[in-house]
FIVOFI-540221 format. One record per residue (C-alpha): x, y, z; residue in one letter. Coordinates in nm, 2 decimals. Layout:
# residues N
+--------+--------+--------+---------+
:   east :  north :     up : residuo :
+--------+--------+--------+---------+
:      X :      Y :      Z :       A :
...
+--------+--------+--------+---------+
# end
This chain:
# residues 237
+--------+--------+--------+---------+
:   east :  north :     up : residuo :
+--------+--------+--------+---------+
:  -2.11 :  -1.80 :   2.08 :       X :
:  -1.98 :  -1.89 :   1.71 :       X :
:  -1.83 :  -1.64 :   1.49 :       X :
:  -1.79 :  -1.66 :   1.14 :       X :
:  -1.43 :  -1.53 :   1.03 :       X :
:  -1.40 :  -1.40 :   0.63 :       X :
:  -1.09 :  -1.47 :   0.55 :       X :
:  -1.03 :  -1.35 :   0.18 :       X :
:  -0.65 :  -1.49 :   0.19 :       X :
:  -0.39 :  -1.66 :   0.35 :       X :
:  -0.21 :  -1.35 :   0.50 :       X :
:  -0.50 :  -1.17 :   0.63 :       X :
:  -0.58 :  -1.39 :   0.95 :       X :
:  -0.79 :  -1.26 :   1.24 :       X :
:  -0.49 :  -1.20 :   1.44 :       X :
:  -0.52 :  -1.01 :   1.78 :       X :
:  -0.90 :  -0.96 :   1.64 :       X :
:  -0.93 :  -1.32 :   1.69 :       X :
:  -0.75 :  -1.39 :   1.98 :       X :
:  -0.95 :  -1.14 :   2.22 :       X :
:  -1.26 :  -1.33 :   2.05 :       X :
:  -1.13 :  -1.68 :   2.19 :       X :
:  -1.05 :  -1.54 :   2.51 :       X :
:  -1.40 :  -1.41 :   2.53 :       X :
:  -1.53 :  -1.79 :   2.47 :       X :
:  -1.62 :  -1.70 :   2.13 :       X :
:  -1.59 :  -2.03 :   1.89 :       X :
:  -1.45 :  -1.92 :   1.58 :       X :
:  -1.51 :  -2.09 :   1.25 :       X :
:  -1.31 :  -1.95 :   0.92 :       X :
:  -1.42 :  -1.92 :   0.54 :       X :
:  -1.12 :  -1.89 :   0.32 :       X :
:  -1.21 :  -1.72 :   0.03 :       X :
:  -0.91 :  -1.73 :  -0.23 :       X :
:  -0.67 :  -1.98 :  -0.13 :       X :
:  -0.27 :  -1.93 :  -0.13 :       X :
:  -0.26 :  -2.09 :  -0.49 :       X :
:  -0.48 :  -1.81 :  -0.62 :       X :
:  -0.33 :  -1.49 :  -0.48 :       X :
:  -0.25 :  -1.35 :  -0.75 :       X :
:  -0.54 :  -1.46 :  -0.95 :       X :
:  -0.84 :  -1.38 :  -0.73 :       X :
:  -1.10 :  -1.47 :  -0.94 :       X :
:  -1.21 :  -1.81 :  -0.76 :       X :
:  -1.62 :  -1.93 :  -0.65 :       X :
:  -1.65 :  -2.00 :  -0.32 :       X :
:  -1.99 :  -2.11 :  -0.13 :       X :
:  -2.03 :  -1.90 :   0.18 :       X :
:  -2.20 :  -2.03 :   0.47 :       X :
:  -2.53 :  -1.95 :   0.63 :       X :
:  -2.57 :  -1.73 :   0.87 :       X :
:  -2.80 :  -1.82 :   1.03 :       X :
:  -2.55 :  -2.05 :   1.20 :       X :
:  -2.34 :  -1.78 :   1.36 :       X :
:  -2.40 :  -1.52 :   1.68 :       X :
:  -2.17 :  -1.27 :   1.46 :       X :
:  -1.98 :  -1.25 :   1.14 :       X :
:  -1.61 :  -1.09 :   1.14 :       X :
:  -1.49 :  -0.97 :   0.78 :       X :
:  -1.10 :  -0.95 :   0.72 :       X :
:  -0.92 :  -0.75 :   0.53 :       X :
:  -0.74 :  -0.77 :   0.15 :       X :
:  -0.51 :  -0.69 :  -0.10 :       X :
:  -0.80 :  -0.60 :  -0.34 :       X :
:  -1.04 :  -0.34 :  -0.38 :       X :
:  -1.44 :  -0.42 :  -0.36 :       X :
:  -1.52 :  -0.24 :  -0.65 :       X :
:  -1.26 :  -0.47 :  -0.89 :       X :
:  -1.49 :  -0.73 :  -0.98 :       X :
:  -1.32 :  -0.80 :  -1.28 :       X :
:  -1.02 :  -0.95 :  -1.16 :       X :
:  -1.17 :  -1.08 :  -0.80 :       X :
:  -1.49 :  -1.20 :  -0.99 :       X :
:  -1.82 :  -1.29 :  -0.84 :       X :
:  -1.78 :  -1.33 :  -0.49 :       X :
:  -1.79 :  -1.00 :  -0.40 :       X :
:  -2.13 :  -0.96 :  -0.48 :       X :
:  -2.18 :  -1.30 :  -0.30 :       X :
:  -2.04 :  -1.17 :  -0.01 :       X :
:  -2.23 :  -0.82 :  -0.01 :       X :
:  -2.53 :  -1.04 :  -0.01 :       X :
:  -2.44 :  -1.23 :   0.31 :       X :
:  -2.34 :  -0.90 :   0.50 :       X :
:  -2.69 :  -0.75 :   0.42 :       X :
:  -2.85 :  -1.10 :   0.51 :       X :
:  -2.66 :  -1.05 :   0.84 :       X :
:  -2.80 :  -0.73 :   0.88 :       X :
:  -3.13 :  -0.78 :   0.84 :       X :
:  -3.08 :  -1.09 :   1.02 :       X :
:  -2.99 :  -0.90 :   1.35 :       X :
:  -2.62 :  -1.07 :   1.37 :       X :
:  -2.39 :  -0.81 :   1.42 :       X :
:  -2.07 :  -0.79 :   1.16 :       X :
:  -1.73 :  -0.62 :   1.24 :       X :
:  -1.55 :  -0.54 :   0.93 :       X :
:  -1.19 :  -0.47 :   0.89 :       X :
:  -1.05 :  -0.23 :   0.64 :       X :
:  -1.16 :  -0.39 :   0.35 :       X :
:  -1.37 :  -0.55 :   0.50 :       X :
:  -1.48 :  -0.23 :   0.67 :       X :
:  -1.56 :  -0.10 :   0.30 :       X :
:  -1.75 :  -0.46 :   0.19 :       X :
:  -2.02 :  -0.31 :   0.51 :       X :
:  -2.03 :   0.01 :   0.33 :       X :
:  -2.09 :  -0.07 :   0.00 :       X :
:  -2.31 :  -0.36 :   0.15 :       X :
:  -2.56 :  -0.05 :   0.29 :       X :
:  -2.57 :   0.20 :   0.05 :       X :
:  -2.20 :   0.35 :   0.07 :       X :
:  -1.98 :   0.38 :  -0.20 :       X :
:  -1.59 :   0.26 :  -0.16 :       X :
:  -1.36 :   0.47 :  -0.42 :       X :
:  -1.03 :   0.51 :  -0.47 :       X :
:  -0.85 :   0.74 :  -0.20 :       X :
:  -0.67 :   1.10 :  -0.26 :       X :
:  -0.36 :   0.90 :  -0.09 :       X :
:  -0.24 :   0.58 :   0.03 :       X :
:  -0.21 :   0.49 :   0.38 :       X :
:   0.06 :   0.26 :   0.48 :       X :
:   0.20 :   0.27 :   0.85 :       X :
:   0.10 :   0.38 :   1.22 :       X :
:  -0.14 :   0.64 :   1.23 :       X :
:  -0.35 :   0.83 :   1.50 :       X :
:  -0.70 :   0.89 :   1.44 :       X :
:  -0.97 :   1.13 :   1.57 :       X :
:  -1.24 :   0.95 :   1.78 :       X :
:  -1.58 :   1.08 :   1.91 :       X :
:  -1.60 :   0.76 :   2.10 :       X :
:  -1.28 :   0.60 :   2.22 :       X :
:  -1.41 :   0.36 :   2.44 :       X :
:  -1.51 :   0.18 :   2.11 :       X :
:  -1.25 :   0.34 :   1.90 :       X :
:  -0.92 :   0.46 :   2.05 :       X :
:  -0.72 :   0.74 :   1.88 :       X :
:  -0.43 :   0.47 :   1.82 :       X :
:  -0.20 :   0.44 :   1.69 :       X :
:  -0.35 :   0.21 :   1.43 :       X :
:  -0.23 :   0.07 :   1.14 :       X :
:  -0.31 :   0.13 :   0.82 :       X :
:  -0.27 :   0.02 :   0.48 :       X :
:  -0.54 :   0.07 :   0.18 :       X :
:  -0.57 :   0.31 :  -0.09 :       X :
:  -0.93 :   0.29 :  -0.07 :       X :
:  -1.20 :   0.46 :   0.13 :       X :
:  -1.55 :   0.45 :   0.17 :       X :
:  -1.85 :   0.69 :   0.15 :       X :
:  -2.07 :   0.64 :   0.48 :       X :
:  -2.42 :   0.45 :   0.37 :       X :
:  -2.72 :   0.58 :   0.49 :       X :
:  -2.78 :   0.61 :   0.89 :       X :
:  -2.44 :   0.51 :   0.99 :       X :
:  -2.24 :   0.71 :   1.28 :       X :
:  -1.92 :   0.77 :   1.19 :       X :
:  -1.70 :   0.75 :   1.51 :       X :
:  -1.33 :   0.80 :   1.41 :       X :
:  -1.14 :   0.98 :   1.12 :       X :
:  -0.84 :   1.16 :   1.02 :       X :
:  -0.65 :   1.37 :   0.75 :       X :
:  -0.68 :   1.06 :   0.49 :       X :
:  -1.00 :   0.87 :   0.48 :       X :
:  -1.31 :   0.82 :   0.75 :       X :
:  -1.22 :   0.56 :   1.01 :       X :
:  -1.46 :   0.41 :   1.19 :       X :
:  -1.83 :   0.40 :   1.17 :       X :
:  -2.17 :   0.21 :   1.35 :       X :
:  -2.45 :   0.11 :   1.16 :       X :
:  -2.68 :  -0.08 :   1.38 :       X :
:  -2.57 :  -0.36 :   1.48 :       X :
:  -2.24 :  -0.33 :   1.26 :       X :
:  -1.86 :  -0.19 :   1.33 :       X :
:  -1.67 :  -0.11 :   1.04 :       X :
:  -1.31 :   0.01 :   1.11 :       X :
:  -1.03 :   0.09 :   0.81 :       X :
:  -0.77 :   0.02 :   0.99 :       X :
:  -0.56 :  -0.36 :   1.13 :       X :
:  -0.67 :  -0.41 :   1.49 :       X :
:  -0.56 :  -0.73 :   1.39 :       X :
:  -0.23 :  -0.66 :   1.30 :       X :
:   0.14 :  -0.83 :   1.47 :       X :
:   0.43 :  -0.85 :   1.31 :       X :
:   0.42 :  -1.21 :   1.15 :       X :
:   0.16 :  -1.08 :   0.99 :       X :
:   0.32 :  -0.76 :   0.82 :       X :
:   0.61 :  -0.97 :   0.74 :       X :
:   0.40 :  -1.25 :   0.56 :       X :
:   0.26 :  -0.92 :   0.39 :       X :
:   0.57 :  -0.75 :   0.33 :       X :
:   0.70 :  -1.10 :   0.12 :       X :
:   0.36 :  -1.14 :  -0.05 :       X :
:   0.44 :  -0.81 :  -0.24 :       X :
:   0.44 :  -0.57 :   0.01 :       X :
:   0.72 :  -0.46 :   0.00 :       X :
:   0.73 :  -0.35 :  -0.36 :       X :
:   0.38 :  -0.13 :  -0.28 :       X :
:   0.52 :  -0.03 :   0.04 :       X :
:   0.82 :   0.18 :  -0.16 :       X :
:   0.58 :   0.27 :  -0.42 :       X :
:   0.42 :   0.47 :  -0.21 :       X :
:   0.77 :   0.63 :  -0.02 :       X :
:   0.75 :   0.39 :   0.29 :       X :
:   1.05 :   0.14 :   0.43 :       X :
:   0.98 :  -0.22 :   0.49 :       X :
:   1.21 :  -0.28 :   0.70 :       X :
:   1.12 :   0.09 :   0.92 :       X :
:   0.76 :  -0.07 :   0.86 :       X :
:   0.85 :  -0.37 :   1.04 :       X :
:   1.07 :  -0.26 :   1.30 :       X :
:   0.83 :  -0.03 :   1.42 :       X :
:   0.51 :  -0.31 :   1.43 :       X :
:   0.78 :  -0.51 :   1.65 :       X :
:   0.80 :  -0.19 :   1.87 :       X :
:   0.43 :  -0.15 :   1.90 :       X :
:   0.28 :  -0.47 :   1.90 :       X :
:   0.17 :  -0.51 :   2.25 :       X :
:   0.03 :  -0.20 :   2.30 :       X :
:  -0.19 :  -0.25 :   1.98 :       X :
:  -0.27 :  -0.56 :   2.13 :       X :
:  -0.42 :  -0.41 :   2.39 :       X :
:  -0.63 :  -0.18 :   2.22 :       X :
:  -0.70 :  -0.43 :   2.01 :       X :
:  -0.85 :  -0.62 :   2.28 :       X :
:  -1.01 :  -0.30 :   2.37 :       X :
:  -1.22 :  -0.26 :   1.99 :       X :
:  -1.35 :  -0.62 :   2.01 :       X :
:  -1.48 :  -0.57 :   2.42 :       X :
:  -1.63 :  -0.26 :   2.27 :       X :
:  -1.79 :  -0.42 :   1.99 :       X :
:  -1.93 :  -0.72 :   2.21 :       X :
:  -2.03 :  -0.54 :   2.46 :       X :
:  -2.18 :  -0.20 :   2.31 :       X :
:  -2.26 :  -0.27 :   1.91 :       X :
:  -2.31 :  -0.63 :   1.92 :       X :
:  -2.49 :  -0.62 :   2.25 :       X :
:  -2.39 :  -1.01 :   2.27 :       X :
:  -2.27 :  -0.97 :   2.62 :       X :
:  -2.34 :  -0.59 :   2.73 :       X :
:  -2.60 :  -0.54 :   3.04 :       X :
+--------+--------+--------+---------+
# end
């Protein structure tokens, strides 16, 4: 199996996401969409593949919201296109946090600004947590989505929907993905600055991804069997 991983920067890589995937003999091939030169000025064209070349598509996360096209420009729209292509193409997508909110707006859903931000380790309530354990996860977006037509949501809490199906698509809001390396490449990349904005401590922030990262490996490792297996149906019986 090949996988195409959405990368929209240099600090949101696939992570645990994408080790479970390679231990499941999945090949992965990446698409950087803004590269570390452009961080801070998004606005870059990129030529995404086809896919038609890929068993399943994996969309990352990112510092941006969908719905600021003026300052990320064009692609967005480019990549809405190749989710719904992948949709009605039959190959399943798992998107993470933002991208989690691309697959909504990609369907029908709207993605709008949030009542509150969420930054940190956070519980959620699941209907299915086989597919979508109660955590903790963590979170960091001050975004949410509206559900698109026909989707299940399976997981939620005080903040923001969590987790939702949509045929052969799993979108999830929060990092599955997430180690410490990769808060810490977050954390100097700005982070830190929004991190306080919004009453949290980096360094309480990091300390406690240290402290959990194992275990959020593990369900990690869990989300992606689940998606294979159940909402993929690449390698369920």
């Amino acid at each position: 199996m090949r996988a195409l991983v959405i990368q929209h920067d240099h600090v949101s890589p696939p992570g645990a996401v994408g080790r479970r995937l390679e231990e499941c003999g999945v090949e992965i091939v990446f698409h950087e969409v803004v590269p570390e030169a452009r961080h801070f000025t998004p606005d870059v064209r990129t030529v995404f593949p086809d896919v038609a070349g890929f068993d399943l598509v994996v969309a990352m996360g990112a510092p941006w919201s969908v719905y600021d096209e003026e300052r990320i420009g064009s692609w967005v729209s480019d990549e809405l296109d190749l989710l719904r292509h992948a949709d009605a193409s039959g190959v399943p997508v798992l998107g993470i946090c933002f991208g989690g909110q691309l697959v909504a707006a990609a369907h029908g859903g709207a993605v709008v600004p949030a009542e509150r931000a969420e930054i940190g380790w956070a519980p959620v309530r699941t209907d299915d947590p086989s597919l979508v354990g109660e955590g903790p996860w963590f979170q960091w977006h001050m975004d949410r989505w509206d559900l698109p037509g026909g989707a299940r949501e399976i997981a939620r809490n005080d903040a923001s929907s969590q987790a939702f199906v949509l045929r052969r698509n799993l979108a999830v809001q929060f990092h599955p993905e997430l180690d410490a390396a990769m808060l810490d490449l977050w954390l100097t990349n700005g982070g830190a600055q929004v991190a306080r904005a919004h009453g949290r401590d980096p360094d309480e922030l990091l300390a406690e991804t240290v402290e959990r990262e194992q275990a959020g490996r593990t369900r990690a490792a869990a989300l992606v069997d689940g998606f294979l297996d159940r909402v993929s149906e690449l390698t369920g019986h």
